[in-house]
Each structure stands twice: as C-alpha cells, then as structure tokens.
N, C-alpha and C positions, 0 to 999 in steps of 0.2 A: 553080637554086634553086627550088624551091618555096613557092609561093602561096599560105597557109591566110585565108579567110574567113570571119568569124563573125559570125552574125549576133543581136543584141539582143533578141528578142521582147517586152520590156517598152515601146517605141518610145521617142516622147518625150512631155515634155509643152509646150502651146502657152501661154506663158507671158502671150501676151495677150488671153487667157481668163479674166478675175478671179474668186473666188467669189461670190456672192450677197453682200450686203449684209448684215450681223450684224443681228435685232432686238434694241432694246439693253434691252428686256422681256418676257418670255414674258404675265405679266399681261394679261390679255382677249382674247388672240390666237386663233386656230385655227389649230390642229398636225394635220397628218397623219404616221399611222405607216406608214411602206412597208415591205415584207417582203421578203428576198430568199428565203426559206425553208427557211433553211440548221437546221442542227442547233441545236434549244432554241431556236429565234426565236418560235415559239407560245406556248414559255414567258414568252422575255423582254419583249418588246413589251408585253403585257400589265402588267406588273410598270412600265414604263415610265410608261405612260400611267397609273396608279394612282398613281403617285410625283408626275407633273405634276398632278395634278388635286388632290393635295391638297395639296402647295406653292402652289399659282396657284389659288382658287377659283373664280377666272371664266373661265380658260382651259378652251376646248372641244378637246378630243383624238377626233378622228376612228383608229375604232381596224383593224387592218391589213387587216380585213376588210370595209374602206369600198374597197380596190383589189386589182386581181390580183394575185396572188403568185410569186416567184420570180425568177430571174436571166434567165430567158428572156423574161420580160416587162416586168420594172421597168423596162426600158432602153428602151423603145420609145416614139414617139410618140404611140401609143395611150394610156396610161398618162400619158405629159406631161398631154395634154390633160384627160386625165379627173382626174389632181390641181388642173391650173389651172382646170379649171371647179367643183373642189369649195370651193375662197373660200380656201382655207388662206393664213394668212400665213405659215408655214415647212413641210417637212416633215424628218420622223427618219428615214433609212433605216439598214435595221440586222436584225443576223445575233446570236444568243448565243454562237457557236462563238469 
C-alpha cells in the first residue's frame, strides 16, 4: 500500500496568543497607519485617516508614511519598535486590494 503525505502550508494558529485589547474609543487617541503596499493602499490609507479625523476630531492619525512600507518590512522588529516608540494607542494595517 502506499503512503501519500500532505502537507498544510497555512500551519496553525497558537491559540494562546490573544489579540490586543479593543479601545473602547478612538476619541483623542493616536492611530498609526501601517502599509503593506499592496495594490491601491496609497489610495486607501489616505481616504482612511481623512474619514477618522473627521469622525473623531481630537484623534491624531499618523499617516503611512510615518513608517516603512510593505510586507517585507512591516513584520519585522525593526518596525515594532519604531510604532511602539511613535506613542500610538492602536495601529490600522491594511492593503486596498
């Protein structure tokens, strides 16, 4: 009989990993916008943070070009630290595609 092996490439996920804590206000907060810089995200991102600023008028939106861009970068520690050192209370990451 033969053997057939397959393999998953999506892995798994670590369930005791929680997400971030919800803010339960965007009101006076500061958002950054991260970019993976997929198709139409130069568009969208923009269009974002103009919607949040003028929903929320004390909210400060740091805009994508406050950090590197793309998939090869957003993921790295480099980038952690330079969001956590920018004050934000949340950030958006996000693609238009």
């Amino acid at each position: 009989m033969v053997t057939i092996e397959f393999h998953d490439p999506a892995g798994t996920l670590d369930a005791a990993t929680p997400y971030a804590a919800r803010l339960s206000s965007l009101a006076g907060k500061r958002i950054g916008l991260l970019s993976n810089a997929k198709w139409q995200a130069y568009r969208m991102l923009p269009m974002i943070k103009q919607w949040l600023e003028a929903d929320f008028p004390a909210i400060e939106v740091l805009s994508e070009d406050s950090y590197p861009q793309g998939n090869m970068l957003i993921g790295s520690e480099e980038v952690a630290q330079q969001v956590k050192q920018s004050g934000v209370d949340a950030v958006i990451i996000g693609n238009a595609a």
